[in-house]
C-alpha positions as CSV (number, residue, x, y, z in Angstrom):
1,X,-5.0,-11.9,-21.8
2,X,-4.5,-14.5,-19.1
3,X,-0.7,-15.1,-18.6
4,X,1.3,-13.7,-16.2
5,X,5.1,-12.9,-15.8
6,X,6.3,-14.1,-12.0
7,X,9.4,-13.0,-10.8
8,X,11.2,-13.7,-7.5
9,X,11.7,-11.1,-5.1
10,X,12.6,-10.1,-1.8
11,X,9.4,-9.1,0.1
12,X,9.2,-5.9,1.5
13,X,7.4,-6.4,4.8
14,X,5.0,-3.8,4.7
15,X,1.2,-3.4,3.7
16,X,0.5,-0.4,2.4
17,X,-3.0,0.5,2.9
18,X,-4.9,3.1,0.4
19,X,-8.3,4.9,1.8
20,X,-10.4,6.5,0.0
21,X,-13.2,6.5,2.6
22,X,-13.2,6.1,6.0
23,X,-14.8,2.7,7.1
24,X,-13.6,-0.1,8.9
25,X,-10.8,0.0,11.5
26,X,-9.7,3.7,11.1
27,X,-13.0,4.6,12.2
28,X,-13.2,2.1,15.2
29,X,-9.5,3.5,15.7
30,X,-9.7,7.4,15.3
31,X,-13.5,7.5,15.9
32,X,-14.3,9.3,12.6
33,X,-17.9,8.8,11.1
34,X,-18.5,5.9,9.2
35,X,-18.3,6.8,5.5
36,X,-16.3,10.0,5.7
37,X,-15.0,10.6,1.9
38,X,-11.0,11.3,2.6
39,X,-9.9,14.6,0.8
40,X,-7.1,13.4,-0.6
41,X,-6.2,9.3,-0.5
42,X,-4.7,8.2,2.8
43,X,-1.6,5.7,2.8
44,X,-1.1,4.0,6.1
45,X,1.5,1.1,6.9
46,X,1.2,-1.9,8.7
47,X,3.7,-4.4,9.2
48,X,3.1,-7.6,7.2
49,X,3.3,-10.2,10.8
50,X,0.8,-12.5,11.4
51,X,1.6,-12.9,14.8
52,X,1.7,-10.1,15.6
53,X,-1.7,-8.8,14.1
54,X,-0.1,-6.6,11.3
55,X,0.3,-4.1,13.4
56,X,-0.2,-0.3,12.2
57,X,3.2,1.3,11.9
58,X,4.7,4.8,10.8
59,X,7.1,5.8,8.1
60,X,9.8,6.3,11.1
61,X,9.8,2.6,12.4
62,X,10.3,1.6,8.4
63,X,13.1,3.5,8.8
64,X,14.4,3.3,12.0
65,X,14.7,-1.1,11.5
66,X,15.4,-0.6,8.0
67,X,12.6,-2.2,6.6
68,X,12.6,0.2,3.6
69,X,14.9,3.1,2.4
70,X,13.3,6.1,2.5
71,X,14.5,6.4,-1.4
72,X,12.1,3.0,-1.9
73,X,9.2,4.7,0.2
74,X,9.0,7.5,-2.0
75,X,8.7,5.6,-5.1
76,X,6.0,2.7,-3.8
77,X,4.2,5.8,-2.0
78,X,4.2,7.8,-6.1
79,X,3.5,4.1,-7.8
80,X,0.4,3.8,-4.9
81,X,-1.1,6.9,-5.8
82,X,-1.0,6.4,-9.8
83,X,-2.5,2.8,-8.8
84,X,-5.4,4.3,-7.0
85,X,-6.3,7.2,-9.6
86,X,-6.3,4.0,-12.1
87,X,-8.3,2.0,-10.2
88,X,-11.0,5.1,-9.2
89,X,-11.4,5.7,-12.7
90,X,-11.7,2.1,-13.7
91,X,-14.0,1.1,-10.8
92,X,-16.1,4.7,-11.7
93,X,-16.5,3.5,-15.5
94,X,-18.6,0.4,-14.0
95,X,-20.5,2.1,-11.1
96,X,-18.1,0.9,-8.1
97,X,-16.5,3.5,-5.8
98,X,-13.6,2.3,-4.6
99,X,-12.9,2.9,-0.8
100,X,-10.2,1.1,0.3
101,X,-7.2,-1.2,-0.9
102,X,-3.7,-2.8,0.1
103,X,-0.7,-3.1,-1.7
104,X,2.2,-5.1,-0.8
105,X,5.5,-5.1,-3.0
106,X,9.2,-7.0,-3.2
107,X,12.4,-5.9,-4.2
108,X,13.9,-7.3,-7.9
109,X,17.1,-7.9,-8.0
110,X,18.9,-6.6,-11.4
111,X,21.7,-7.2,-12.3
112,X,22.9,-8.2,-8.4
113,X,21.5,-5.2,-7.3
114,X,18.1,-4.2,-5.8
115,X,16.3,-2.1,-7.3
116,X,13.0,-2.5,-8.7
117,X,10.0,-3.0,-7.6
118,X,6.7,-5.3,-7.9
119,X,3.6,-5.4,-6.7
């Protein structure tokens, strides 16, 4: 119940952000209404640089410097959304609503090749 398998990998350097609720920065930044329940869960991207502040980024400049394949988004974007139903339900059966959460994954290498992915 307490171990844990750690692997090395190549860090993908990207947080992926998951809202629930608007709160925070992205109502600071978009002047939404404190609170505002998100219909659907909204993944945003920042890139993971202290120095620069983590700066907010889109899909496009993950692409464009090659920071992840579009192939890799897709699949941590899919593994994000099963995450957050998981963690709503889990977070529900204890009386916590879950608003907001970040990810941030690597890349295994198997057999030479990269491939999957951790989080």
């Amino acid at each position: 119940m307490r171990e844990q398998v750690i692997k090395l990998v190549e860090i993908i350097p990207i947080e992926f952000i998951v809202r629930n609720v608007a709160t925070g920065s992205i109502t600071k930044r978009l002047g939404i209404e404190d609170g505002t329940v998100l219909k659907e869960p909204l993944i945003e991207y920042c890139l993971k640089d202290d120095k620069l502040g983590d700066p907010l980024i889109a899909e496009e400049h993950i692409l464009a410097f090659d920071w992840a394949s579009k192939k890799e988004i897709e699949k941590v974007k899919k593994m994000i959304l099963r995450i957050n139903d998981f963690m709503i339900g889990m977070f529900r059966g204890v009386g916590i609503k879950l608003i907001d959460f970040k990810l941030e994954f690597g890349r295994l290498k198997v057999n030479g090749k990269r491939g999957s992915y951790s989080s």
